[in-house]
N, C-alpha and C positions, 0 to 999 in steps of 0.2 A: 827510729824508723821515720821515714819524709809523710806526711801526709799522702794520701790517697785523693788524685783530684779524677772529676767525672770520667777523664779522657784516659785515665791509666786503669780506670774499674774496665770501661768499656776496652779495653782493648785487652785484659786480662780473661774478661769472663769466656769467649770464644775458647782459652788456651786451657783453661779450667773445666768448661763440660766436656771439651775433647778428651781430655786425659782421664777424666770419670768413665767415659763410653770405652777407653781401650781398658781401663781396670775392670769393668764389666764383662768385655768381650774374652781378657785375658782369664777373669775367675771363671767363664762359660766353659771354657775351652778347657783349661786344667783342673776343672774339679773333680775328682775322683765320687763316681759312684750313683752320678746324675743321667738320667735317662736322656731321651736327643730330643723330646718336647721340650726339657728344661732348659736343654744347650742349645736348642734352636730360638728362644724368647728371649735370652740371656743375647746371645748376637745380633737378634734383631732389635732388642733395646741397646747395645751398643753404638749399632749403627743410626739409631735412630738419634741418640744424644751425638754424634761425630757429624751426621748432617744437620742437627739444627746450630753447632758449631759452628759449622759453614755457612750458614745463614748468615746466622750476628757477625760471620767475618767481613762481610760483603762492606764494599766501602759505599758511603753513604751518600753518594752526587746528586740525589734528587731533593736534598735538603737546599730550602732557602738559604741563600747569601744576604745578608743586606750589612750595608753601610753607614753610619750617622756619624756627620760632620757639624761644628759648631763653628759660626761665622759670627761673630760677636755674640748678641745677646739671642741669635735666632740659629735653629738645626735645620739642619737639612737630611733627610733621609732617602736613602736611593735603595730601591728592592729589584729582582730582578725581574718582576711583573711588572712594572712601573718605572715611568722616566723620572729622572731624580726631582722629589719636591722643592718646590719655591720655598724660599725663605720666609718663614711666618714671624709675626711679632707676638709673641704671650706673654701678655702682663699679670 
């Protein structure tokens, strides 16, 4: 099995409480001999796990971009708050 990198958890975990919330909603639904409090809690923690699903599905644009470039011995770093830095010398 390939390693598991940040980008494959995050994009798995969404698919993974979704499918917990419809196993939930589905035991609500067919379980023999439960009262409609039970089957009502049971669906609304279904839905509850399927919409916070939908959360973490949301793509993620409000996150910073930034850039770092190396011009010889000096970086430059360009953010999207900020006009690209001058070239500095660190010795």
């Amino acid at each position: 099995m390939k390693s598991l990198t940040p980008e494959t958890i995050r994009a798995m975990t969404p698919i993974f409480i979704a499918t917990l919330g419809a196993i939930i909603g589905i035991a609500a639904l067919f379980s023999p001999g439960i009262n409609e409090h039970k089957v009502s809690a049971g669906l609304s923690l279904a839905g509850t796990a399927i919409a916070g699903a939908a959360g973490l599905a949301q793509s993620s644009k409000n996150e910073p971009d930034f850039s770092v470039k190396q011009e010889g011995d000096s970086l430059q770093v360009k953010t999207p708050a900020s006009e690209p830095s001058e070239p500095s010398d660190r010795d």
